[in-house]
C-alpha positions as CSV (number, residue, x, y, z in Angstrom):
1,X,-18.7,82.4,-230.9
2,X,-15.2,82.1,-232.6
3,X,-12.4,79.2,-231.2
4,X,-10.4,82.7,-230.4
5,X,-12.8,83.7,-227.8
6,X,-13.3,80.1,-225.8
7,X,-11.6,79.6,-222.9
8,X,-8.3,77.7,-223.2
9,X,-9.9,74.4,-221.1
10,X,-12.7,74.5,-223.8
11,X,-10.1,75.2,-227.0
12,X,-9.5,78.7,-227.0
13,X,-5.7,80.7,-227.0
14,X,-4.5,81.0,-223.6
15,X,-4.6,84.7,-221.7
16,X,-0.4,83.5,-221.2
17,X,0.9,80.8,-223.5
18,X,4.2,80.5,-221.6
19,X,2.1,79.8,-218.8
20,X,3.1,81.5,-215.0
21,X,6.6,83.4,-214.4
22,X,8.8,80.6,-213.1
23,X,10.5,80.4,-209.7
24,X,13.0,81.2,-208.4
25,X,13.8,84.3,-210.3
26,X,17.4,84.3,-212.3
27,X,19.3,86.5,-209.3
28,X,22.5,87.8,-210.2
29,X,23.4,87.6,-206.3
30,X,22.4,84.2,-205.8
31,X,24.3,82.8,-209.4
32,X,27.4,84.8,-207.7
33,X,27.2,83.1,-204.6
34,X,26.8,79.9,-205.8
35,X,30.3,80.8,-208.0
36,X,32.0,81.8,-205.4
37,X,31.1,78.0,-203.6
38,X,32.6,76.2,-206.9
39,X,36.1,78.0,-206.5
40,X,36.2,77.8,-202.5
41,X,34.7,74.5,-201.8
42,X,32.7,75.3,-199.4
43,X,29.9,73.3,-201.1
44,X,30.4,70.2,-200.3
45,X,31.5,70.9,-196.7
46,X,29.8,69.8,-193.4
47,X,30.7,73.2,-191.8
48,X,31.8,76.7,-193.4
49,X,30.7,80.4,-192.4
50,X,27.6,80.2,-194.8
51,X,25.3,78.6,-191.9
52,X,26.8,80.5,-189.4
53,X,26.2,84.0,-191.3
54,X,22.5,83.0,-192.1
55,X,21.9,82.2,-188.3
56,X,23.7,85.6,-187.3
57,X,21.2,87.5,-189.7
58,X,17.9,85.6,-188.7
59,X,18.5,86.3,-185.2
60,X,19.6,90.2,-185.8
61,X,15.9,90.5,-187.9
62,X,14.2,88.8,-185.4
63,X,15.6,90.1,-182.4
64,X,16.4,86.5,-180.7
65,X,18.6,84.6,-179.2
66,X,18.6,81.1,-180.8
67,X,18.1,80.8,-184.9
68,X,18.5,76.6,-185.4
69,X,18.7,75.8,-189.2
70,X,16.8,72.4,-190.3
71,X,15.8,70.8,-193.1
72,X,12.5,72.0,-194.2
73,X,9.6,74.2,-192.8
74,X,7.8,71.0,-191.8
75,X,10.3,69.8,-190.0
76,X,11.2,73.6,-187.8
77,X,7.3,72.7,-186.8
78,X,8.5,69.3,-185.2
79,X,11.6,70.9,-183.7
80,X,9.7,73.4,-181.9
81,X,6.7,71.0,-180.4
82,X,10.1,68.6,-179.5
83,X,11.4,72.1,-177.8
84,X,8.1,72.7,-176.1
85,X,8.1,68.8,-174.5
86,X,4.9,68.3,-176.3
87,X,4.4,64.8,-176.1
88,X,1.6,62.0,-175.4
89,X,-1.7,63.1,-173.9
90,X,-0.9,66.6,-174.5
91,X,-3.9,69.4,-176.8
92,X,-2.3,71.7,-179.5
93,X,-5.0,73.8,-180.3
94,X,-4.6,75.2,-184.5
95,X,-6.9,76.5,-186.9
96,X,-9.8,73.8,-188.9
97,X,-8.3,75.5,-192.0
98,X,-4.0,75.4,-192.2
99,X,-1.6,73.4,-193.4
100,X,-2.0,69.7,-193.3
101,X,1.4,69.1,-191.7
102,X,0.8,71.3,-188.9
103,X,-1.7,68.7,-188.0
104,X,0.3,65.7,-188.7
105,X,3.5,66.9,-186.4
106,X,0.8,66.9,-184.2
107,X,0.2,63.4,-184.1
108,X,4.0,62.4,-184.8
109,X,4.3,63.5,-181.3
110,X,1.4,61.3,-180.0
111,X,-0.4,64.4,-179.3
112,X,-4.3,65.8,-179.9
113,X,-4.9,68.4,-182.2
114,X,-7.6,70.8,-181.2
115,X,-9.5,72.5,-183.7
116,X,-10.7,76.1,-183.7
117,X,-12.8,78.2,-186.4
118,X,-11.2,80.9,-188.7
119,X,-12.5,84.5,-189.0
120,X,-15.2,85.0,-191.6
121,X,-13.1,88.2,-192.9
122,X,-10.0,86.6,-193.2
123,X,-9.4,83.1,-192.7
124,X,-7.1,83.4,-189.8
125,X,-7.2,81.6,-186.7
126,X,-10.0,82.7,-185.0
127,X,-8.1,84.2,-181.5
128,X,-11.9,84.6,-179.7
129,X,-12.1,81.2,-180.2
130,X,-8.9,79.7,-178.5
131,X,-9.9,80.7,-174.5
132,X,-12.6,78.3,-175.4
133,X,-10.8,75.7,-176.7
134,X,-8.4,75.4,-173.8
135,X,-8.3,72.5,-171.3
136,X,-5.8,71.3,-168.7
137,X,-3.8,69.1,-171.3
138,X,-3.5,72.2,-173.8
139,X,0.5,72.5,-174.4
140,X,0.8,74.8,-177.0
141,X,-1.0,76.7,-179.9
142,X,-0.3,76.7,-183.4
143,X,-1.1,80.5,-185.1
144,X,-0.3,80.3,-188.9
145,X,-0.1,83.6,-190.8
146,X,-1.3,82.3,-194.4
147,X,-2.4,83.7,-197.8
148,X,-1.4,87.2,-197.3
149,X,-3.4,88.4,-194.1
150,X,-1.5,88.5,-190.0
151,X,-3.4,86.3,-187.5
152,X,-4.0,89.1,-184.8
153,X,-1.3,87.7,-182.2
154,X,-1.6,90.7,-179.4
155,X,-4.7,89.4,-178.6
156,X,-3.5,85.7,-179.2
157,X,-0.1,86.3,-176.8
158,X,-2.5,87.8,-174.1
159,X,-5.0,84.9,-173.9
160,X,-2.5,82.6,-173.9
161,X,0.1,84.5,-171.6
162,X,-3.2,84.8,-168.8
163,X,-3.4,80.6,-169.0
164,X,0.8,79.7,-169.1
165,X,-0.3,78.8,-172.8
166,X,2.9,78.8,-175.4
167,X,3.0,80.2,-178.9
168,X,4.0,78.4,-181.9
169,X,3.9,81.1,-184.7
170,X,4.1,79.7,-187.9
171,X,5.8,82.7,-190.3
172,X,6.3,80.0,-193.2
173,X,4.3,82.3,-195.7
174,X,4.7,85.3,-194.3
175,X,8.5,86.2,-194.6
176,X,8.8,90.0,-195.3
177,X,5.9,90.8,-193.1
178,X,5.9,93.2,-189.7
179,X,3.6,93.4,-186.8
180,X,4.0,96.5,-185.5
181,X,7.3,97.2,-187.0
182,X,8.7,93.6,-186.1
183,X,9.1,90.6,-188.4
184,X,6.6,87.6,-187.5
185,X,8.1,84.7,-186.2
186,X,9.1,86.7,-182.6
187,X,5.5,87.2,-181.4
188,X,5.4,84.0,-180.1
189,X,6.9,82.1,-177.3
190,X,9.0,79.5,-181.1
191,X,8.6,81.0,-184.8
192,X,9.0,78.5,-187.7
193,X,10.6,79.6,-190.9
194,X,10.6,77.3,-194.4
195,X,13.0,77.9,-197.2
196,X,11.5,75.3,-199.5
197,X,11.3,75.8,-203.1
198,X,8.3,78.0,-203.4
199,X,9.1,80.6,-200.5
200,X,9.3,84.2,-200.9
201,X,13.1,82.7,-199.3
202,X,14.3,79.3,-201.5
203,X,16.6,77.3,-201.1
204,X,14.7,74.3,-202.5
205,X,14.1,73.1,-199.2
206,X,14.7,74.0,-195.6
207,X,13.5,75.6,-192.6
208,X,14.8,77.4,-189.3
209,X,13.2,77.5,-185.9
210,X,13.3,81.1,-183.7
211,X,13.1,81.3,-179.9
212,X,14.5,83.5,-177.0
213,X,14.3,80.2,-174.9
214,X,17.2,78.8,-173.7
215,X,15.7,75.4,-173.0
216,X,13.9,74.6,-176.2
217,X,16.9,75.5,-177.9
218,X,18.6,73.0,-176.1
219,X,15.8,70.1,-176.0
220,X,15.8,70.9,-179.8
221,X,19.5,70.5,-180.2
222,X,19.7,67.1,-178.0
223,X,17.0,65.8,-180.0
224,X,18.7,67.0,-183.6
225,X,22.7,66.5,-182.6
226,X,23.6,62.7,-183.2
227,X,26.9,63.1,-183.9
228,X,26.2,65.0,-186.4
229,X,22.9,67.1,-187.6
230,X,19.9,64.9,-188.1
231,X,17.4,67.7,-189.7
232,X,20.6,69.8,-191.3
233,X,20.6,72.9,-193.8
234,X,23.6,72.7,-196.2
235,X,26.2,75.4,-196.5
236,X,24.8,75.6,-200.3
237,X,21.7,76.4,-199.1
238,X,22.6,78.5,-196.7
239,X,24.7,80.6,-199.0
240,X,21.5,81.4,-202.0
241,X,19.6,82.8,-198.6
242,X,21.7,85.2,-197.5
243,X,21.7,87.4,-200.5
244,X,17.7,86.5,-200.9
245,X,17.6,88.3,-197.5
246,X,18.8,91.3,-198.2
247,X,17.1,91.8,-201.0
248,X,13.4,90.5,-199.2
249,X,12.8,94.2,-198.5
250,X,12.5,95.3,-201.9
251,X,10.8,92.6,-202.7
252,X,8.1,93.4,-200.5
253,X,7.4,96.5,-201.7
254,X,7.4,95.2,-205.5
255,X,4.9,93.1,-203.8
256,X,2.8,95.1,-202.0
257,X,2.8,97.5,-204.6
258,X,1.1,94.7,-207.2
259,X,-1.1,93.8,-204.8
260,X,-3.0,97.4,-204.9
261,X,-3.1,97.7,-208.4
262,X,-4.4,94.4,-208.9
263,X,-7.0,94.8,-206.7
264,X,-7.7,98.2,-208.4
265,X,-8.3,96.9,-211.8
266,X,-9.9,93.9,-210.4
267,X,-12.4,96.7,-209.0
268,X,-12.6,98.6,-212.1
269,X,-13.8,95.5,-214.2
270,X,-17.4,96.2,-216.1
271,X,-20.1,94.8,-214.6
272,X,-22.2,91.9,-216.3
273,X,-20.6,88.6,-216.4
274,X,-21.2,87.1,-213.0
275,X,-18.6,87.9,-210.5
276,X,-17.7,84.7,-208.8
277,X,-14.1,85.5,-207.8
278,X,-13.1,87.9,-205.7
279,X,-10.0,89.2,-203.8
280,X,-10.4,88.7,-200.2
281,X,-10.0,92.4,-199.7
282,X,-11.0,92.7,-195.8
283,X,-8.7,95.7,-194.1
284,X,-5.2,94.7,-192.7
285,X,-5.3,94.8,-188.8
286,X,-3.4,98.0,-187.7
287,X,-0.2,97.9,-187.8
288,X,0.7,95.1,-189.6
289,X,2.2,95.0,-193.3
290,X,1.6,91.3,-194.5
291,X,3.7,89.3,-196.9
292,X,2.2,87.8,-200.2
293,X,3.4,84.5,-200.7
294,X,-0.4,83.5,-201.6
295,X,-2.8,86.5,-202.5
296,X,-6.3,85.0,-201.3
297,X,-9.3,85.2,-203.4
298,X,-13.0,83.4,-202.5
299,X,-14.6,81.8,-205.6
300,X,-18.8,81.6,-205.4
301,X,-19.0,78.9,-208.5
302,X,-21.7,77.3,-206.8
303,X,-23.6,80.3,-207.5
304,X,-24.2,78.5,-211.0
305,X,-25.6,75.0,-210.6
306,X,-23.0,72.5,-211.0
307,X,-19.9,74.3,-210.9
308,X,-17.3,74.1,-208.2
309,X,-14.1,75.9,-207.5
310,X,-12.1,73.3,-208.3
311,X,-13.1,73.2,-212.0
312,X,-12.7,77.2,-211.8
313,X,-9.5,76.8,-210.7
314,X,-8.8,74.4,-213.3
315,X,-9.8,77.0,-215.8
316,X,-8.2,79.9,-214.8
317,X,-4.8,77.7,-215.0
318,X,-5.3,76.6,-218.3
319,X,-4.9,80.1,-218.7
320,X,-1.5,80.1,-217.4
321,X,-2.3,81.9,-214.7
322,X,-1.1,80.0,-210.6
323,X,-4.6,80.5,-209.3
324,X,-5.1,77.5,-207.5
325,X,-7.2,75.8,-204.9
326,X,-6.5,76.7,-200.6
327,X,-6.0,74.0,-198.6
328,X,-8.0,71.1,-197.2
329,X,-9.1,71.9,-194.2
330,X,-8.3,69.8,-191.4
331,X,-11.6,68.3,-190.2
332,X,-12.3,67.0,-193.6
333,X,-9.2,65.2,-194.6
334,X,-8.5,62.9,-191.1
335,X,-10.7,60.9,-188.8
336,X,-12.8,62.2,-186.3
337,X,-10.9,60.0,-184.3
338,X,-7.6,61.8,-184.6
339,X,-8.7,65.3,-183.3
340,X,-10.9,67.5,-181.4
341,X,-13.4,70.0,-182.4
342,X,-14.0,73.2,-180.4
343,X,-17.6,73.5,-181.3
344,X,-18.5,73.8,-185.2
345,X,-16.1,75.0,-187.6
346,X,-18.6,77.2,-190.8
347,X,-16.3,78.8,-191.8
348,X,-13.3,76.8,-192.1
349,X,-16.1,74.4,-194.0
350,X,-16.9,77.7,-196.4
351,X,-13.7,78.4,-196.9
352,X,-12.8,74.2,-197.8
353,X,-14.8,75.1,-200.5
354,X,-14.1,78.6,-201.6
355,X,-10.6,79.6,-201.2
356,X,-8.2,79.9,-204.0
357,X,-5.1,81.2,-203.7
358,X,-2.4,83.0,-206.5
359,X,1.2,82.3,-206.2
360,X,3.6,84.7,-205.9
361,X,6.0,84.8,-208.5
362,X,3.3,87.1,-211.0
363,X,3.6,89.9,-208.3
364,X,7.2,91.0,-209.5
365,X,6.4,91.2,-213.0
366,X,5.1,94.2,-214.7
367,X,1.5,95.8,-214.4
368,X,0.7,94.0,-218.0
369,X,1.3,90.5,-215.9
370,X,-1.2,91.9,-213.3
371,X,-3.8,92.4,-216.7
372,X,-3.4,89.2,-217.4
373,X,-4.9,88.2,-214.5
374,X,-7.9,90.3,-214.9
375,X,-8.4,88.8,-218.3
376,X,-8.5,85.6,-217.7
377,X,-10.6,86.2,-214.3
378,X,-12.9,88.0,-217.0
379,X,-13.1,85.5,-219.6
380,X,-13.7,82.5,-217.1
381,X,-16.1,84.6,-215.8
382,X,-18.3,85.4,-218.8
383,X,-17.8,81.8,-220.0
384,X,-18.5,80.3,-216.5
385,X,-21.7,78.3,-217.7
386,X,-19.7,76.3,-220.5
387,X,-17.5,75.0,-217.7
388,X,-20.2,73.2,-216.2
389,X,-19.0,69.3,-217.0
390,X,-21.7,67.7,-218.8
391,X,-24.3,65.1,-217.3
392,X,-22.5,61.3,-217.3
């Protein structure tokens, strides 16, 4: 076998030597707005129209009355437990596999987090589950929407409507979705936005928290105002969004659009090598229209004795391709001590081990980035016993 053919971890040419598309994008919009600040000022200032326009349009698109700008995604997550007076002694019950600092906000707040499965088709929060997992100290619910699927929240808002439950809906990766012809963040009691600087919407960093409730707005804004804005988004920031917003419907489609034809040709590939990635390809729930800020994919490497995702993953980035590993999930990564389970967690445990996840930027390139992919899936596939790491 010629150097040529190896894979790039082993000493072979990379499928794309520049590595992945970069982000953000160059956006003649954003460049423009960000002019426009260096003539007027409005920069450097603690308050200008930039904020003021960005709150106008999230609360238009998600038909609300309160849009509070903050500092990061992470921080909107906070906010809204604040708004929701969870506090000591108090259960938030959140999926075994999402985001580690939904969990750690959690605690922050001297509060339990209650751990429920994921469903086996795709990796969201398990709604069947969370009846179960209620107790008389449950004070809200986290449901994430993550790695391009919709956690089914009819079903979630009725469970948790019939027990006086509320909804924290966690939208940070799925800006540009709808549920039924609505944008997520709204099917909840308090959404959570982030801007941070790999969002479909970037401003580096910062988030925004959504509700139609008069008092957590205003337990959030006693907490936050301290004579002046303790979690604050900046005018600059403010100003790259807006025009990012308008243009996140295109975007979408560009997206969605990728996502089918990859898929397709990842269908199409010849049979042989051993296929131990796939796209999670389990049907949308009706009428929802996901976002893809991560396209999920499950990886089988220990289908071949001693190799793991992680060193698939590995490969497959060597390749220059953003094809990374999911995230922790929860139950492995903090003390038994720290949460509670709500009965055994498989899948989340399957999907720890499994899940890996392409960033976005690829999906507004052209259909010979979207080959690229296939490649180098293909060629770490048909060289996947030579990854094995030798004996020590």
């Amino acid at each position: 076998m010629s150097a040529s053919e190896l894979p790039a971890i082993l000493g072979g040419p990379p499928i794309r030597p520049d590595g992945p598309p970069s982000w953000p994008i160059d956006d003649t919009a954003v460049r423009e707005a960000l002019a426009r600040m260096a003539d007027d000022g409005a920069w450097g200032r603690y308050h200008g129209p930039h904020c003021r326009r960005l709150q106008e349009a999230l609360r238009e698109r998600h038909e609300c009355e309160h849009a509070i700008l903050c500092s990061s995604g992470t921080a909107a997550v906070e906010l809204a437990l604040r708004g929701l007076k969870v506090g000591a002694g108090d259960e938030v019950i959140l999926a075994a596999y999402d985001f580690k600092a939904n969990f750690t906000n959690v605690l922050t707040l001297g509060a339990t987090p209650v751990l429920v499965d994921i469903r086996a088709d795709d990796w969201q929060l398990d709604v069947e589950q969370v009846a179960g997992a209620l107790s008389g100290r449950t004070a809200a619910v986290i449901a994430s929407h993550l790695h391009g699927k919709i956690v089914d929240m009819s079903r979630l808002r009725a469970v948790c409507d019939e027990h006086g439950v509320p909804i924290i809906e966690d939208a940070c990766q799925a800006q540009g979705a709808t549920i039924h012809g609505r944008p997520p963040g709204m099917w909840g009691h308090v959404g959570v936005l982030s801007f941070g600087g790999s969002k479909l919407l970037t401003a580096g960093r910062g988030g925004a928290i959504l509700t139609r409730r008069d008092d957590v707005a205003q337990r959030i804004k006693l907490y936050t105002q301290r004579g002046n804005d303790a979690y604050p988004l900046s005018e600059m920031q403010a100003a790259v969004l807006l025009p990012q917003l308008e243009a996140l419907p295109e975007r979408q489609e560009r997206r969605k659009t990728s996502v089918a034809q990859l898929r397709e040709m990842l269908a199409q590939r010849e049979p042989g090598a051993p296929e131990l990635i796939h796209a999670l390809n389990s049907p949308q729930r009706d009428g929802c229209d996901p976002a893809y800020y991560k396209l999920a994919f499950r990886c089988d490497g220990a289908r071949i004795e001693g190799l793991t995702r992680d060193r698939i993953a590995e490969a497959i980035r060597a390749e220059g391709i953003a094809l990374d590993p999911g995230f922790r999930a929860l139950h492995f990564i903090h003390s038994r001590r720290r949460f509670r389970a709500a009965g055994e967690l498989p899948i989340a445990d399957e999907t720890d081990r499994q899940a890996l996840v392409l960033h976005h930027p690829v999906l507004l390139g052209e259909a010979a980035d979207l080959r690229q992919i296939v490649a180098a899936v293909d060629k770490i596939e048909r060289h996947a016993t030579m990854l094995v790491p030798p004996n020590e």
